[in-house]
N, C-alpha and C positions, 0 to 999 in steps of 0.2 A: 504493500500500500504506500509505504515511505518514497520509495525510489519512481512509483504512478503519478502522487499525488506534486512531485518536483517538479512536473512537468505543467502543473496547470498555469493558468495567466495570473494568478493572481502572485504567486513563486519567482516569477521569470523576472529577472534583473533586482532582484532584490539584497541586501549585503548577507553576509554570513550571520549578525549577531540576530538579525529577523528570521532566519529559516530557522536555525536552532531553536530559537525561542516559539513559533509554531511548531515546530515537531514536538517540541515538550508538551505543548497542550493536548494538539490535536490527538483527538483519539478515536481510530476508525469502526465503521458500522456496516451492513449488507444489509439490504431489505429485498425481498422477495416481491415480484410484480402483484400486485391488489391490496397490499398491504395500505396502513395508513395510519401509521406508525407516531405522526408527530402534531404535539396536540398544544392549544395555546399556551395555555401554562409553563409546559414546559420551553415553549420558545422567548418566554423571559427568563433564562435560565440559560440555553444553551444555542448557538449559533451552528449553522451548517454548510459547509461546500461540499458540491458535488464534481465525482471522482470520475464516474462512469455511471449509466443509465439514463433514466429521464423519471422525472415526478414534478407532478400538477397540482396548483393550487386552485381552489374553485370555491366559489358560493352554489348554495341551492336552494328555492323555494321549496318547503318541505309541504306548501299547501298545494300547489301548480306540478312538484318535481320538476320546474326547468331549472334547468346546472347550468352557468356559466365561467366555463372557463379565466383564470384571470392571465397566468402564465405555466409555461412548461417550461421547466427549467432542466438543464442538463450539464454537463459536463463544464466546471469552473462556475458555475452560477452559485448563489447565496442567499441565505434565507434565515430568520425573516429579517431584513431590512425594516420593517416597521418598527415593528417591537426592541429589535438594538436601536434606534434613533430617539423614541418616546418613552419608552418601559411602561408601554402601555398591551395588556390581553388587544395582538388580531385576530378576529373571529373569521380564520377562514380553514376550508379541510384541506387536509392534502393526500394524496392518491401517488403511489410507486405507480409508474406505466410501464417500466423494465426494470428486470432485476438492476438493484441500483447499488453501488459504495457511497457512503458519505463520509465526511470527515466532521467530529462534532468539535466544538472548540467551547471553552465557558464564554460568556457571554459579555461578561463582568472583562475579564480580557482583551475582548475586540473591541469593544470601547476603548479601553485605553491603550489599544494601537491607534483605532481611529482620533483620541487626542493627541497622543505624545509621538506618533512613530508619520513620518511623512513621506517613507513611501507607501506605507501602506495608503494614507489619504490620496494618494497619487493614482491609485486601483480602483480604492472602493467609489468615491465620487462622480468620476465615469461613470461607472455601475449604476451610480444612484440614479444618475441623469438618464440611461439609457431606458433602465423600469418606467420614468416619469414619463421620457415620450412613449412607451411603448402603451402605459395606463391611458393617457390623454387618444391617441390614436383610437385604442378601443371604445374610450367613448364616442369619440366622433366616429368611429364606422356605426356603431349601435343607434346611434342617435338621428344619423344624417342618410345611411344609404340599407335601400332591401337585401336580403339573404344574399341574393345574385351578382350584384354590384362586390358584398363583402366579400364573398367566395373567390371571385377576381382579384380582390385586391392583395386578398393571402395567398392566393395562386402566385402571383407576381414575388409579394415580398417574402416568398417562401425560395425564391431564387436568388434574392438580394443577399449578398454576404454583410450589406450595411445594418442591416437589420437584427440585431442580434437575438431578440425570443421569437423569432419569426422566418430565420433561414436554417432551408433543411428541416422545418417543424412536421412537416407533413410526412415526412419519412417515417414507414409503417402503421398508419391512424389508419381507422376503422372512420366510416360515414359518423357512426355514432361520437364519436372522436371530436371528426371536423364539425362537427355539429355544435359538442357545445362549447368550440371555439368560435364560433358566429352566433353564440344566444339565439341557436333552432333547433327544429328535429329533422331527427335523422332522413324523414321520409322527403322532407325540404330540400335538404342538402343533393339528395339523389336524386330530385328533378329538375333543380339547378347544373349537378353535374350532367343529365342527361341532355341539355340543352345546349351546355358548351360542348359536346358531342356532336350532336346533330349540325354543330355549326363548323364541324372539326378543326376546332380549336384545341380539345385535347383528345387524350389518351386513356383509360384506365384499366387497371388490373388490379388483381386482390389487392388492395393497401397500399396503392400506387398509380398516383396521377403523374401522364406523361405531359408536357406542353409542347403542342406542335406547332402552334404560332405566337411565338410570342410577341411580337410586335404589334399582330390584332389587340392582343391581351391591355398590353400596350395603352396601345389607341383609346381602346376601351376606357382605363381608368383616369387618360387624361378628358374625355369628357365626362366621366363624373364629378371633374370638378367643377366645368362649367355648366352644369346644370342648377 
């Protein structure tokens, strides 16, 4: 795990007396895919990076059951960010989607990297920034355009490398999946993708959408914004 976990971004270019001093803390974990393992309480208490797999945070109406996805986090991602910033209970669930490693770290610690230690501020701020657009984004797709328009636009920024919770997200999701990454159902999502078909624009196969025109795709999202 030691010699894995050296390799993530958060590690890379960092001095000697910082890695030792995470290594001391960090102490690694495995969760098995459906699992859901981490619960608010304890996320005032202890911080996490991930090593390998993917795990989802999400809200649910427990009156309606629709699930909306908030992020999937994968490999070098961290969590929660809220609650190390406030030391405030976030009331959200989290779901393993692949057997996953994390690394847990106390909590009480990464604050005081994030006060006293500057590279670390140098990592995690990015970081913060990148969640903030990526939160703001999802409201404005939810807010401003139909399932169809959204499906497109994660199609796209599922190719963008700029895109950090959003590139490669698509890789092995289930309808059910993409679904409640666009606040829908599943059955929604499959006659939006039926349609980008018919227009062939993509591709699909079990758990894998191909893009055969991307510059349609393109075209597409830049008049959603002038509408």
């Amino acid at each position: 795990m030691q010699n894995n976990s050296k390799k993530l971004e958060l590690l890379a270019n960092t001095n000697q007396t910082f890695e030792d001093e995470f290594y001391k803390y960090a102490k690694p974990f495995e969760y098995k895919k459906g699992a859901s393992p981490f619960f608010a309480d304890d996320l005032l208490k202890y911080f996490y990076i991930i090593v390998d797999g993917r795990i989802k945070t999400y809200q649910i109406n427990f009156t309606t059951n629709k699930e909306q996805t908030i992020f999937v986090y994968k490999r070098g991602d961290m969590f929660d960010v809220i609650s190390l910033l406030d030391n405030q209970v976030h009331e959200v669930i989290y779901e393993v989607l692949e057997d996953c490693q994390v690394l847990q770290l106390p909590i009480e610690r990464v604050r005081y990297w994030l006060e006293n230690d500057v590279t670390f501020n140098k990592k995690f701020f990015p970081y913060l920034a990148a969640q903030m657009r990526h939160t703001e984004e999802l409201v404005t797709d939810l807010a401003l355009y139909d399932t169809k328009d959204r499906l497109i636009n994660l199609l796209v920024d599922n190719l963008n490398p700029n895109k950090r919770f959003k590139h490669n997200l698509l890789h092995n999701l289930s309808n059910s999946e993409i679904a409640k990454l666009l606040g829908t159902v599943r059955h929604v999502v499959e006659r939006s993708l039926k349609q980008l078909k018919a227009d062939n624009l993509i591709e699909t196969s079990r758990r894998n959408i191909k893009i055969k025109n991307l510059q349609a795709l393109l075209e597409k999202t830049s008049q959603m914004l002038l509408k």
